[in-house]
DSSP file (Angstrom, degrees, kcal/mol; ACC not computed):
  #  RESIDUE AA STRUCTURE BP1 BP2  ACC     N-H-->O    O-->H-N    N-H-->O    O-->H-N    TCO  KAPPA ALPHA  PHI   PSI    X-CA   Y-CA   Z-CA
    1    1 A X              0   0    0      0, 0.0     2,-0.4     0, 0.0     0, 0.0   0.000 360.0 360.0 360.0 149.6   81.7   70.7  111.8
    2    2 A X        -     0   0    0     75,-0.1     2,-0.9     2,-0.0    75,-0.2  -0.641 360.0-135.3 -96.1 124.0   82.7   73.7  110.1
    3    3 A X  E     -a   77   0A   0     73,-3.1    75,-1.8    -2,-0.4     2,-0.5  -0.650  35.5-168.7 -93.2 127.9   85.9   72.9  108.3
    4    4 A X  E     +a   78   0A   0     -2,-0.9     2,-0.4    73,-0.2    75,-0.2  -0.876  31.4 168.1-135.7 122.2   88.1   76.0  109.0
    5    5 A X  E     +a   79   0A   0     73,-0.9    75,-1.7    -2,-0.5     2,-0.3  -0.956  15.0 169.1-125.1 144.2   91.3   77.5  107.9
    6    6 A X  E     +a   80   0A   0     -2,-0.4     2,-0.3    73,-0.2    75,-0.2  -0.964   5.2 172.5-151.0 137.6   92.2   81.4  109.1
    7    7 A X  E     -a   81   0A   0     73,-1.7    75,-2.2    -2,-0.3     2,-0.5  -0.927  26.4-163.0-152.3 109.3   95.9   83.3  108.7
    8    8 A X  E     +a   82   0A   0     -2,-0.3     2,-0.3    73,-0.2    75,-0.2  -0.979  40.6 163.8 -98.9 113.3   96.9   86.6  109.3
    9    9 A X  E     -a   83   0A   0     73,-2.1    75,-1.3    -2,-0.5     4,-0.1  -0.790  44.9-139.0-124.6 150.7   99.9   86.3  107.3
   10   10 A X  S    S+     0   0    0     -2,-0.3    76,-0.1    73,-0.2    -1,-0.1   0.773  83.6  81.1 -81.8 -23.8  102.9   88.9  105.4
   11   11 A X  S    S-     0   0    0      1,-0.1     2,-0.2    72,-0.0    -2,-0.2  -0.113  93.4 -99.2 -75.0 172.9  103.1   87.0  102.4
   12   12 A X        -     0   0    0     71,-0.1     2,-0.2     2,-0.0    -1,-0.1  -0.674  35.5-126.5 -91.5 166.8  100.7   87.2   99.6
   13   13 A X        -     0   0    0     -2,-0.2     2,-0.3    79,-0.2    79,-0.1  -0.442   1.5-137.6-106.7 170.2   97.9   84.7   99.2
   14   14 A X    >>  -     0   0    0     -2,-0.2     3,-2.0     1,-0.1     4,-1.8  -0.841  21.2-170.7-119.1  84.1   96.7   82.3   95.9
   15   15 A X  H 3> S+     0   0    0     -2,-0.3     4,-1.6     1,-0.3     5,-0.1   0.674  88.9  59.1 -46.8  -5.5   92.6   82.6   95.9
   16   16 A X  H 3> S+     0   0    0      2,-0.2     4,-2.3     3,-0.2    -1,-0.3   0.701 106.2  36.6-122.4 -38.4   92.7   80.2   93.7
   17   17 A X  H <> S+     0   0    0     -3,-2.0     4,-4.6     2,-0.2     5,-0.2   0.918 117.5  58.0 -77.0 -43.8   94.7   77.2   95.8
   18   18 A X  H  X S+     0   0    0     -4,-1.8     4,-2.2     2,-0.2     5,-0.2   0.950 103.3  46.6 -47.2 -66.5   92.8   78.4   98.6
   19   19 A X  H  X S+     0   0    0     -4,-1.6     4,-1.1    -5,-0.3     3,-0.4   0.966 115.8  49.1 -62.0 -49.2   89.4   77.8   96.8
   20   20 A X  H >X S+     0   0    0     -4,-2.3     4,-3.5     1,-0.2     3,-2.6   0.964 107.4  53.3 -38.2 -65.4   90.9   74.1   95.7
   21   21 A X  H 3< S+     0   0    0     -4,-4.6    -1,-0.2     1,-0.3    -2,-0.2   0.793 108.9  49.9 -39.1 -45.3   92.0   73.3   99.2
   22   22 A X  H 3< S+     0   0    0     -4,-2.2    -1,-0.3    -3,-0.4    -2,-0.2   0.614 115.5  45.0 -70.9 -26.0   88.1   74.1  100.5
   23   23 A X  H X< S+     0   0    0     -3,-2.6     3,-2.4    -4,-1.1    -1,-0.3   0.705  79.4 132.8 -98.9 -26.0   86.7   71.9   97.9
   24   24 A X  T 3< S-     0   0    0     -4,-3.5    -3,-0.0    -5,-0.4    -4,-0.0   0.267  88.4 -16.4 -27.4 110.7   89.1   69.0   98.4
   25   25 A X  T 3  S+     0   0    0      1,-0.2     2,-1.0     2,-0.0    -1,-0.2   0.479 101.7 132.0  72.3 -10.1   87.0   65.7   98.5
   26   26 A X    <   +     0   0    0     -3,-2.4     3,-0.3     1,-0.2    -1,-0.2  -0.321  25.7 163.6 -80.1 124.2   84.1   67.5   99.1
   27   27 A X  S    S+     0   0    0     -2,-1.0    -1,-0.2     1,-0.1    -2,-0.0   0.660  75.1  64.6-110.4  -3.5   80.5   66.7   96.8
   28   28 A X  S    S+     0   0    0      2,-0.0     2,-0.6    48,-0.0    -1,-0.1   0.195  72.1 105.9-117.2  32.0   78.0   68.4   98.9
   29   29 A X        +     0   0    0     -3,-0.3    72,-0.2     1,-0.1     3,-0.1  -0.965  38.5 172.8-108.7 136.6   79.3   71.9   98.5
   30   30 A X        +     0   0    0     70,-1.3    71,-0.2    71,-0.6     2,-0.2   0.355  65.1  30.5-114.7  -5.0   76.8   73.9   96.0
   31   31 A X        -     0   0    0     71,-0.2    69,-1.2    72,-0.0     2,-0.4  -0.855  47.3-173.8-162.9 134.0   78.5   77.2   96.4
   32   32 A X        -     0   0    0     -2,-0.2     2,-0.9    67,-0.2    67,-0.2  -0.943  16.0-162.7-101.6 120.8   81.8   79.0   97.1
   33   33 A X        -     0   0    0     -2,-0.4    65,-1.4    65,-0.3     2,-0.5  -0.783  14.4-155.4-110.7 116.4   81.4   82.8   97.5
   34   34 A X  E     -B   97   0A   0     -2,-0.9     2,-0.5    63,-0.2    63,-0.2  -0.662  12.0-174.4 -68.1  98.5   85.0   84.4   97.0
   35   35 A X  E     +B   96   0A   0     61,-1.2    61,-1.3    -2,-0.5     2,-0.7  -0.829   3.8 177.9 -91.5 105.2   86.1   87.9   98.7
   36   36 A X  E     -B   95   0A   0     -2,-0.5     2,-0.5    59,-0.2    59,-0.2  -0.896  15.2-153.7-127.6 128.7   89.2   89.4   98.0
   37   37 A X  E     -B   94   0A   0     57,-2.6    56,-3.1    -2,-0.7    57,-2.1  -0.763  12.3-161.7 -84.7 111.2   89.9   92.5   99.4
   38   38 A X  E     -B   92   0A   0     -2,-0.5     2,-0.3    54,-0.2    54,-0.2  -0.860  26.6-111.4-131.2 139.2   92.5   94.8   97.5
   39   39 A X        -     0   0    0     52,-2.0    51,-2.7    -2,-0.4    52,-0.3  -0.310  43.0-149.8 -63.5 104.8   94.6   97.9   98.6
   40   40 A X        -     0   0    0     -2,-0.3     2,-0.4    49,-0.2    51,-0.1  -0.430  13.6-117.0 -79.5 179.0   93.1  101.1   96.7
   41   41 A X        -     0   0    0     48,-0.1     4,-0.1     4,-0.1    -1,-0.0  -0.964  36.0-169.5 -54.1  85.6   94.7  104.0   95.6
   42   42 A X        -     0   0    0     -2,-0.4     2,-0.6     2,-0.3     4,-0.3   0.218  33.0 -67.8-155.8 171.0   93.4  107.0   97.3
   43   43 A X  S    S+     0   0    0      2,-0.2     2,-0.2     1,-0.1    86,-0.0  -0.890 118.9  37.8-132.8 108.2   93.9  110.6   96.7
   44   44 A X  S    S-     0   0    0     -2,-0.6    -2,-0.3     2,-0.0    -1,-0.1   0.093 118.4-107.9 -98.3 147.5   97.0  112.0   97.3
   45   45 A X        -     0   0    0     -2,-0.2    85,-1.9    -4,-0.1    -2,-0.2  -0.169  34.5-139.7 -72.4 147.0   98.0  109.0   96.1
   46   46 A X  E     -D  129   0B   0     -4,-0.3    83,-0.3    83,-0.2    43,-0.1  -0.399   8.5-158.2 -87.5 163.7   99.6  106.3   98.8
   47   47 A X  E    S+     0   0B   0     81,-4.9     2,-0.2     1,-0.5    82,-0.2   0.296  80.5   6.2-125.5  25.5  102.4  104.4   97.9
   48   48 A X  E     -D  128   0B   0     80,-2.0    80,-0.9    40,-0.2    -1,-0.5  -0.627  55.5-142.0-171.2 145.0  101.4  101.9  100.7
   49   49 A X  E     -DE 127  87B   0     38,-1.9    38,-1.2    78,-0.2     2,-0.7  -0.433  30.9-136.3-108.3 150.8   98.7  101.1  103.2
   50   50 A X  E     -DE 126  86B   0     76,-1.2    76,-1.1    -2,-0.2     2,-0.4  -0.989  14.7-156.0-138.7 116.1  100.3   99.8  106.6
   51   51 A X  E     +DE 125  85B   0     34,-2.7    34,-1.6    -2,-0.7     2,-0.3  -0.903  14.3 179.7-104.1 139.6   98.4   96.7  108.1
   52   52 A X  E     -D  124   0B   0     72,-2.2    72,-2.4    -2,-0.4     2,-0.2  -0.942   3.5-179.8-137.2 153.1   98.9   96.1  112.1
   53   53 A X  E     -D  123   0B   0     -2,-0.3     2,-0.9    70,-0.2    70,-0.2  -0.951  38.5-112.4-146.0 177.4   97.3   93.5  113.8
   54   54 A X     >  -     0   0    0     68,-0.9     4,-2.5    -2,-0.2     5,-0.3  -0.817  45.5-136.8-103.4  83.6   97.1   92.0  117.6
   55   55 A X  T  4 S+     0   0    0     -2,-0.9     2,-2.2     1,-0.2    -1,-0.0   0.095  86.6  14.5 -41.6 134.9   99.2   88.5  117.0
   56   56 A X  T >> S+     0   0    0      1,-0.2     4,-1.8     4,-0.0     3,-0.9  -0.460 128.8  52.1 103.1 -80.2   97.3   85.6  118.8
   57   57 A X  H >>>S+     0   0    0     -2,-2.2     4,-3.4     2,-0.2     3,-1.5   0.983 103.4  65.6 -59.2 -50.5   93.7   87.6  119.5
   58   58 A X  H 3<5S+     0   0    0     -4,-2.5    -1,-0.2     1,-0.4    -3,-0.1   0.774 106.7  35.1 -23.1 -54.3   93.7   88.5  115.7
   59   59 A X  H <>5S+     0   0    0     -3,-0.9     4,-2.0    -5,-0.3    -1,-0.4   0.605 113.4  56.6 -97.0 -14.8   93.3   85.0  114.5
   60   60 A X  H <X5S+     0   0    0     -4,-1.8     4,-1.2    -3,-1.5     5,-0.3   0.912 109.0  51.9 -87.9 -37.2   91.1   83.8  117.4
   61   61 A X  H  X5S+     0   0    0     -4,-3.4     4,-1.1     1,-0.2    -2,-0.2   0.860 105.6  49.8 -47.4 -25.9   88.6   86.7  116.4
   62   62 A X  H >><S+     0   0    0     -5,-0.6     4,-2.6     2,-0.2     3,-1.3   0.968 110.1  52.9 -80.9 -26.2   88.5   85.8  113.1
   63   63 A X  H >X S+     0   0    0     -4,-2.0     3,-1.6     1,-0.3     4,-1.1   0.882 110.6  51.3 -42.4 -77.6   87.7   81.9  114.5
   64   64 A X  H 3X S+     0   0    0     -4,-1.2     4,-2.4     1,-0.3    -1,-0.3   0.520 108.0  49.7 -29.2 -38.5   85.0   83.4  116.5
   65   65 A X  H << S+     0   0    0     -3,-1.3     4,-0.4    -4,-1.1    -1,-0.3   0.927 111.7  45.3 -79.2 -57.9   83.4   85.3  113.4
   66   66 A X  H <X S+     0   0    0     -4,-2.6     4,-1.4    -3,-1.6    -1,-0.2   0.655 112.7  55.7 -91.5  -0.8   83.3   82.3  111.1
   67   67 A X  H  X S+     0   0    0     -4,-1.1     4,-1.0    -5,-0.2    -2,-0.3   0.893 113.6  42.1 -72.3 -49.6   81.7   80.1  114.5
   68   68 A X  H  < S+     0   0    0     -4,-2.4    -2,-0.2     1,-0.2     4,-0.2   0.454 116.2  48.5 -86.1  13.3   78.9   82.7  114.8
   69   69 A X  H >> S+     0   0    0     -4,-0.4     3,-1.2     2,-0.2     4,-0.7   0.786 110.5  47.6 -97.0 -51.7   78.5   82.7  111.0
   70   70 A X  H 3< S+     0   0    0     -4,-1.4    -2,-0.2     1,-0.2     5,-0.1   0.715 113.9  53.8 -58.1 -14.4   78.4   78.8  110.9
   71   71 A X  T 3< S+     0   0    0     -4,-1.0    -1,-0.2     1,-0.2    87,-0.2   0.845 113.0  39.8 -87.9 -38.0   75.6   79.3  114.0
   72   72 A X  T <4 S+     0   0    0     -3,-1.2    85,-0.7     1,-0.3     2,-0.2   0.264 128.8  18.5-135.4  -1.9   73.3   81.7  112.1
   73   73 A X  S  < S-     0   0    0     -4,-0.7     2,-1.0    84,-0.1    -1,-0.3  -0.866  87.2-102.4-162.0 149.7   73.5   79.9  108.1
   74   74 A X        +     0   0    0     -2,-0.2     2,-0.6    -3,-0.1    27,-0.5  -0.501  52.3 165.4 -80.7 107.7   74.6   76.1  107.2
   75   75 A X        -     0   0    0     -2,-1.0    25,-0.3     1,-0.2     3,-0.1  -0.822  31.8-155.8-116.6 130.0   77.8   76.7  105.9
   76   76 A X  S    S-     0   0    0     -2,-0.6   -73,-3.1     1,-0.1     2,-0.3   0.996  72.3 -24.2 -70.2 -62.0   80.5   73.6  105.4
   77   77 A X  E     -a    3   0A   0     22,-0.4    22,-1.2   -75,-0.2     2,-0.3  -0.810  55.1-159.4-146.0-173.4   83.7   75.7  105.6
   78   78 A X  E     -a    4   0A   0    -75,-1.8   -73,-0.9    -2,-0.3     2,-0.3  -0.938   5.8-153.2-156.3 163.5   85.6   79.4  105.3
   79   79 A X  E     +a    5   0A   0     -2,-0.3    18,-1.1   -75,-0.2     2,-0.4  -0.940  10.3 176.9-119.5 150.7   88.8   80.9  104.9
   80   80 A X  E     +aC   6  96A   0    -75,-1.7   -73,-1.7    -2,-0.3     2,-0.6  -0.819   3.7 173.3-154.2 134.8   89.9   83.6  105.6
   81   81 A X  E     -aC   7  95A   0     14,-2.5    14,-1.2    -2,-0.4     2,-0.4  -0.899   8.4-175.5-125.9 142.6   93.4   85.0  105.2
   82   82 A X  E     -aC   8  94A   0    -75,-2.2   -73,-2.1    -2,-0.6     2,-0.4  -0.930  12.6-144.9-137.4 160.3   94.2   88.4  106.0
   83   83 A X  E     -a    9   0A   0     10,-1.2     2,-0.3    -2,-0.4   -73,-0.2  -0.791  12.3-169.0-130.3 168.6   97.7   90.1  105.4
   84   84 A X        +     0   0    0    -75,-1.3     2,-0.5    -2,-0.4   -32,-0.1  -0.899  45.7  58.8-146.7 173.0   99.5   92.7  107.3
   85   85 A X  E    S-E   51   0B   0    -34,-1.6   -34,-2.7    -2,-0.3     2,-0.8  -0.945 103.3 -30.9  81.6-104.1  102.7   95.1  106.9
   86   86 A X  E     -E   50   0B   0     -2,-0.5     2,-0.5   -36,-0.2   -36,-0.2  -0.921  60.3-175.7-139.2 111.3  102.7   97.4  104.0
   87   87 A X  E     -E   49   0B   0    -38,-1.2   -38,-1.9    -2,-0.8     2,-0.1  -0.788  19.3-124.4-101.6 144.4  101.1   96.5  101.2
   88   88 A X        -     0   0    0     -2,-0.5     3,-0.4   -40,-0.2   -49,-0.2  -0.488  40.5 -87.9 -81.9 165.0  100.9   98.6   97.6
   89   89 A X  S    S+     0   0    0      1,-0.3   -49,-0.2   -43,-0.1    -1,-0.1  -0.457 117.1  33.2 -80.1 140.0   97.9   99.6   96.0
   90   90 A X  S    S+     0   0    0    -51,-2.7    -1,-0.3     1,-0.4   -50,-0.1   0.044  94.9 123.8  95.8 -16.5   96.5   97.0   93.5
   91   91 A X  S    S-     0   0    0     -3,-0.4   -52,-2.0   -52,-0.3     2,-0.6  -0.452  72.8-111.2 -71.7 153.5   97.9   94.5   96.0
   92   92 A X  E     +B   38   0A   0    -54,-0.2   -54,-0.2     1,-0.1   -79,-0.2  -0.771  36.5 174.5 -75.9 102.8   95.5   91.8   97.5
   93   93 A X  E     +     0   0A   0    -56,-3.1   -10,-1.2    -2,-0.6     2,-0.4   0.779  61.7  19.1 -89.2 -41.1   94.9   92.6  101.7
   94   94 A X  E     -BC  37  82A   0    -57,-2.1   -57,-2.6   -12,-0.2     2,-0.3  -0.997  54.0-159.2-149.1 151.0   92.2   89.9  102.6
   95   95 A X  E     -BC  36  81A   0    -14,-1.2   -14,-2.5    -2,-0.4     2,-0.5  -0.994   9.0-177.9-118.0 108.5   90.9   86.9  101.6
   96   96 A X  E     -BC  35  80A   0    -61,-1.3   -61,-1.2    -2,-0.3     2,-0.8  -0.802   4.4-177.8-136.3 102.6   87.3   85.4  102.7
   97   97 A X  E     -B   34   0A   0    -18,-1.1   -63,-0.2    -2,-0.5   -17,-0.0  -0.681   2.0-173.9 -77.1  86.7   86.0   81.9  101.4
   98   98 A X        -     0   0    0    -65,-1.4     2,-0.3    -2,-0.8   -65,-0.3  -0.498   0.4-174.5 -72.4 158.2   82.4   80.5  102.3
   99   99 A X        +     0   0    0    -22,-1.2   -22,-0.4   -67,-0.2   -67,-0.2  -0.901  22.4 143.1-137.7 152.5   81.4   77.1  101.3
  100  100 A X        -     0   0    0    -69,-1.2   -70,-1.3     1,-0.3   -25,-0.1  -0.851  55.5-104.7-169.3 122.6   78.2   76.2  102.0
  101  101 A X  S    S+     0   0    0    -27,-0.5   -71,-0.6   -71,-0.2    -1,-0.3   0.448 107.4  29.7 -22.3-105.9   75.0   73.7   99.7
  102  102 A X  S    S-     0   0    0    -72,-0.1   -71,-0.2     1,-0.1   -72,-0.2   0.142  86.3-126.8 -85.4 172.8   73.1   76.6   98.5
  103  103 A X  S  > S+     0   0    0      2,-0.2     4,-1.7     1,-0.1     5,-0.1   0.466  97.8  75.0-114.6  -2.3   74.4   80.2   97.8
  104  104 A X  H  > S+     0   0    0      1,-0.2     4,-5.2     2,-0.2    -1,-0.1   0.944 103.2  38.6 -71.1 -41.5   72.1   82.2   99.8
  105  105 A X  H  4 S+     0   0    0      2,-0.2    -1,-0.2     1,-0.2    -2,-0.2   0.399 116.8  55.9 -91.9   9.0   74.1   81.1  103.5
  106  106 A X  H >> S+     0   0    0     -6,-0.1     4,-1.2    -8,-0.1     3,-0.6   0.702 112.6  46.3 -83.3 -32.1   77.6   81.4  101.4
  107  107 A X  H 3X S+     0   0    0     -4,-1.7     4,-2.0     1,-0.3     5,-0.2   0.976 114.4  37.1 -40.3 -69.9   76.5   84.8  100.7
  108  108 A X  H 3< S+     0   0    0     -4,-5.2    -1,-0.3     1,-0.2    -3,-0.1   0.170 113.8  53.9 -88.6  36.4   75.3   86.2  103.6
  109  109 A X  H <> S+     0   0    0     -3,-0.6     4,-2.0    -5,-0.1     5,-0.2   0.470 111.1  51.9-103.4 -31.4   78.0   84.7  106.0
  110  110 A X  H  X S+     0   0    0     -4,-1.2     4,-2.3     1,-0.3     3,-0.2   0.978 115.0  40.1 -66.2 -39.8   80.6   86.1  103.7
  111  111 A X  H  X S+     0   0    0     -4,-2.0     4,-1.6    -5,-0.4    -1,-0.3   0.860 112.3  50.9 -66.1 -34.4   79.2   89.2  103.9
  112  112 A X  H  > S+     0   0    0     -5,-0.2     4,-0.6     2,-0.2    -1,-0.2   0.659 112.3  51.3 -86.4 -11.8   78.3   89.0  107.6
  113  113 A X  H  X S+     0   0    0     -4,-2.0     4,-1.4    -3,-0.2     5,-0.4   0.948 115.1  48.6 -93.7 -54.7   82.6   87.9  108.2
  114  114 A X  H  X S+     0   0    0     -4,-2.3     4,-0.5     1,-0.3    -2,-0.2   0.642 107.5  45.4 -61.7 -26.5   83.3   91.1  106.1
  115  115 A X  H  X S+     0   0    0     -4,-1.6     4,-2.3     2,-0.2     5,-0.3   0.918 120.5  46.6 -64.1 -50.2   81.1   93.7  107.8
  116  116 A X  H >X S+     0   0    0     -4,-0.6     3,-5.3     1,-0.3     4,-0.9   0.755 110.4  54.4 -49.4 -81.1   82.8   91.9  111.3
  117  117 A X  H 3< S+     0   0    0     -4,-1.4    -1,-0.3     1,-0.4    -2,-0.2   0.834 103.6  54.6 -29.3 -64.6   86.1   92.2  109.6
  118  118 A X  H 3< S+     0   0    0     -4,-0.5    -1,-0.4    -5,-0.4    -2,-0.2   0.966 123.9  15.8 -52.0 -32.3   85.7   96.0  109.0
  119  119 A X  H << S+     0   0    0     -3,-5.3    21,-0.2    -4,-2.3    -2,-0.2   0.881 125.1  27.7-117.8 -26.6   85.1   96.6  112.2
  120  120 A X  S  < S+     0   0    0     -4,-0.9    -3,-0.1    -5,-0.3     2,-0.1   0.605  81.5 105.9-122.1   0.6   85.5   94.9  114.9
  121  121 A X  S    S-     0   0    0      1,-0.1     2,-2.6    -5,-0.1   -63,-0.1  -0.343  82.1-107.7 -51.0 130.7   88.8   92.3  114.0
  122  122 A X  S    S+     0   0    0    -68,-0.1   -68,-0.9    -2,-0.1     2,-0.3  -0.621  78.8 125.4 -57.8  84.3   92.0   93.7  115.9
  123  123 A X  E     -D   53   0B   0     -2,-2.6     2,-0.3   -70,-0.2   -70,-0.2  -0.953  44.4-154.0-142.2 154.2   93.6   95.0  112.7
  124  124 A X  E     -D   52   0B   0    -72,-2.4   -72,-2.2    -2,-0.3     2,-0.3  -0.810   1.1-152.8-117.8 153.8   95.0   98.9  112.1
  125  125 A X  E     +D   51   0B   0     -2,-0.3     2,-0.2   -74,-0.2   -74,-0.2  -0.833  15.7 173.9-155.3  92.3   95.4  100.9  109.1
  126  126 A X  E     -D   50   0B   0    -76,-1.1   -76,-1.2    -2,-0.3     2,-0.3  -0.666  25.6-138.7 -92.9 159.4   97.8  103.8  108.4
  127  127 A X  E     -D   49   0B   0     -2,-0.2     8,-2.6     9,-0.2     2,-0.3  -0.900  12.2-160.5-117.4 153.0   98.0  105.4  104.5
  128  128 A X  E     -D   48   0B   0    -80,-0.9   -81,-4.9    -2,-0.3   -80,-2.0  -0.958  16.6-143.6 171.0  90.7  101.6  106.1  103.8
  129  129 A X  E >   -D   46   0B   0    -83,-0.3     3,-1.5    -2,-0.3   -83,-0.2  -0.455  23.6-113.2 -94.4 161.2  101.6  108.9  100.6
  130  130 A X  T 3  S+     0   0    0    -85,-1.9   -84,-0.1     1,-0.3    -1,-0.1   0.416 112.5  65.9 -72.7 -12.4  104.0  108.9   97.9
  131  131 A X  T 3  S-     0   0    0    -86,-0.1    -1,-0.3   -87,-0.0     2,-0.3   0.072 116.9 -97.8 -84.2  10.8  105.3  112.3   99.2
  132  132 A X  S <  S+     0   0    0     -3,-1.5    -2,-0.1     1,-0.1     0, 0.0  -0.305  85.3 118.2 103.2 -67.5  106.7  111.0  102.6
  133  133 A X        -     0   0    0     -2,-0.3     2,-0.2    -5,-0.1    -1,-0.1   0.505  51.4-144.5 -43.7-149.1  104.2  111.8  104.5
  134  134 A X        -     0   0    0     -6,-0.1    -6,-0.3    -3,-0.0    -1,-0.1  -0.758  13.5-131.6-170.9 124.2  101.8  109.2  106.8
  135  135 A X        -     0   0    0     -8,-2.6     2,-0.2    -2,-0.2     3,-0.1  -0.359  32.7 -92.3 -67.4 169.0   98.3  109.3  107.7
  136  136 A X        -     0   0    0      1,-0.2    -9,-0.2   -10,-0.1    -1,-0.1  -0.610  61.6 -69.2 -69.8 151.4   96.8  108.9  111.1
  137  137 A X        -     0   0    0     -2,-0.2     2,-0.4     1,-0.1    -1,-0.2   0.265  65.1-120.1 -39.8 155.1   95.6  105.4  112.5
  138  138 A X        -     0   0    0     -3,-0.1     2,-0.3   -12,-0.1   -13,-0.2  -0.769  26.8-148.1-109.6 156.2   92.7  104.9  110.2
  139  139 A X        -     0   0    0     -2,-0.4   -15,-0.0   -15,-0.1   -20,-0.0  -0.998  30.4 -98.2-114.3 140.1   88.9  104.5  112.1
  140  140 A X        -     0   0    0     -2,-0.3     5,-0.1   -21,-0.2   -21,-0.1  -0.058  44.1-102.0 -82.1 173.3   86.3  102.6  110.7
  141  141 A X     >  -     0   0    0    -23,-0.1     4,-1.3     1,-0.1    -1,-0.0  -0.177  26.7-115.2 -59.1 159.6   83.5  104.4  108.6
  142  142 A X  H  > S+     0   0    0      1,-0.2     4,-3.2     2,-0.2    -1,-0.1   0.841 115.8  52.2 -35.5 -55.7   80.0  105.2  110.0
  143  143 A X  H  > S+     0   0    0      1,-0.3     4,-2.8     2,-0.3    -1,-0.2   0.772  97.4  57.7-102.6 -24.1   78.7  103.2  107.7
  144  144 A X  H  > S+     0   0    0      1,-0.2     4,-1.5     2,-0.2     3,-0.3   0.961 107.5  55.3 -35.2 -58.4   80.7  100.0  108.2
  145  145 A X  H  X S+     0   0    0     -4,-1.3     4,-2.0     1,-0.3     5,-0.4   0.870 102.4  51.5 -63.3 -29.3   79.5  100.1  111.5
  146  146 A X  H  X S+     0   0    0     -4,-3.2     4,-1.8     1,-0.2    -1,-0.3   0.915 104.2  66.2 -71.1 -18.2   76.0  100.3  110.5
  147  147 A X  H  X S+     0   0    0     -4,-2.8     4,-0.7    -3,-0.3    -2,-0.2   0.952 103.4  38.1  -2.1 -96.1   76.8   97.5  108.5
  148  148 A X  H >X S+     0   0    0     -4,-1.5     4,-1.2     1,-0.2     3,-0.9   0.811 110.5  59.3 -53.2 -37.1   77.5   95.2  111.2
  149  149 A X  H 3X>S+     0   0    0     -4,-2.0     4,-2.3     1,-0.3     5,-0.5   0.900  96.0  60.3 -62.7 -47.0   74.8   96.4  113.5
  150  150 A X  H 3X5S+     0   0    0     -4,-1.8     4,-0.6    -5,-0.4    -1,-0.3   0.919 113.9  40.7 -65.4 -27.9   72.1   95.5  110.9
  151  151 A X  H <<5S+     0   0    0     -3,-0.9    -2,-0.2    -4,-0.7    -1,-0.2   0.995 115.9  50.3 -73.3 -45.7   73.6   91.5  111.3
  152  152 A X  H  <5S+     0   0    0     -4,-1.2    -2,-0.2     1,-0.3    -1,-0.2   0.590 113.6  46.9 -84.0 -22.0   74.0   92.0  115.1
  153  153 A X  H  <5S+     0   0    0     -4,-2.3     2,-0.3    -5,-0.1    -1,-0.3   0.640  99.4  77.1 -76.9 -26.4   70.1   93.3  115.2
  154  154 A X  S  <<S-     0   0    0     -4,-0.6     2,-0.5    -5,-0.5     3,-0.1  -0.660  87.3-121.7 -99.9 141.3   68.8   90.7  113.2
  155  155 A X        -     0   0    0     -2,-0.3     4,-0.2     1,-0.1    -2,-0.1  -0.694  42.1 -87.6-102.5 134.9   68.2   87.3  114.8
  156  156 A X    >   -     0   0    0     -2,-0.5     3,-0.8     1,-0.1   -83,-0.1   0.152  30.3-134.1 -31.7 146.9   70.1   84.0  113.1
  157  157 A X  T 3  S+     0   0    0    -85,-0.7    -1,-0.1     1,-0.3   -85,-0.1   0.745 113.2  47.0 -60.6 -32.8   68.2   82.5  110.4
  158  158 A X  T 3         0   0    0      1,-0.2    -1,-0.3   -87,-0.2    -2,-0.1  -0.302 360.0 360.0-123.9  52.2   68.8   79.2  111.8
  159  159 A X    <         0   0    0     -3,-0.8    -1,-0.2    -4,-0.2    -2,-0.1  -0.123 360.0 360.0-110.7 360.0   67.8   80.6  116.0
């Protein structure tokens, strides 16, 4: 069993407590691969990013993501914490922890929960510039989605 802790939270997060917690008692983890995801600065420059998410569905999608992850490489546990409400640039927005024996299936599950996460997690994103103004509802890139598609194409390693 995959051990699994997932938050969409307003506060900020501690990778670092996070990563303890995931190792606690544990000897047969041989890699953690550590994601943090951080609010950029964009040009005209924002003076916050606006996170919305669908309370409830939010957090069972991300369960689902790290169950098909655990399904397709042997991976011991994840985190993932993701933050919402307006965050500043330079701030930390998401969090994604694999544990897994070897580093190839902490790799690519982190990678395969971050493509998901980019696209298909109930979360929104407006940019909010330093002038007033407000962007429109953000959509994700092209290329995210081909991202995901290349996971969704490809049949689990462990199928």
């Amino acid at each position: 069993m995959v051990a699994l802790k997932v938050s969409v939270q307003l506060e900020d997060f501690s990778a670092q407590e996070e990563e303890k917690r995931l190792l606690s008692d544990r000897k047969d983890i041989g890699a953690i691969i550590s994601f943090i995801g951080l609010c950029r600065d964009e040009e005209p420059p924002l003076s916050a990013l606006e996170l919305e998410h669908y309370p409830g569905m939010a957090e069972a999608e991300l369960a689902i993501v790290v169950k098909e992850a655990s399904l397709r490489w042997p991976i011991f546990g994840a985190t993932i914490i993701h933050r919402y409400g307006l965050i500043k640039p330079g701030a930390q927005i998401v969090l994604t922890l694999v544990a897994s024996a070897h580093r190839e299936a902490a790799f690519a599950s982190a990678q395969f929960i971050m493509d998901y996460l980019k696209t298909r997690a109930p979360f929104w994103k407006k940019r909010h510039f330093l002038d007033g103004s407000q962007g429109d509802w953000v959509a994700p890139k092209t290329e995210d989605d081909l991202a995901l598609d290349k996971w969704l194409e490809t049949k689990s390693p462990r199928a």
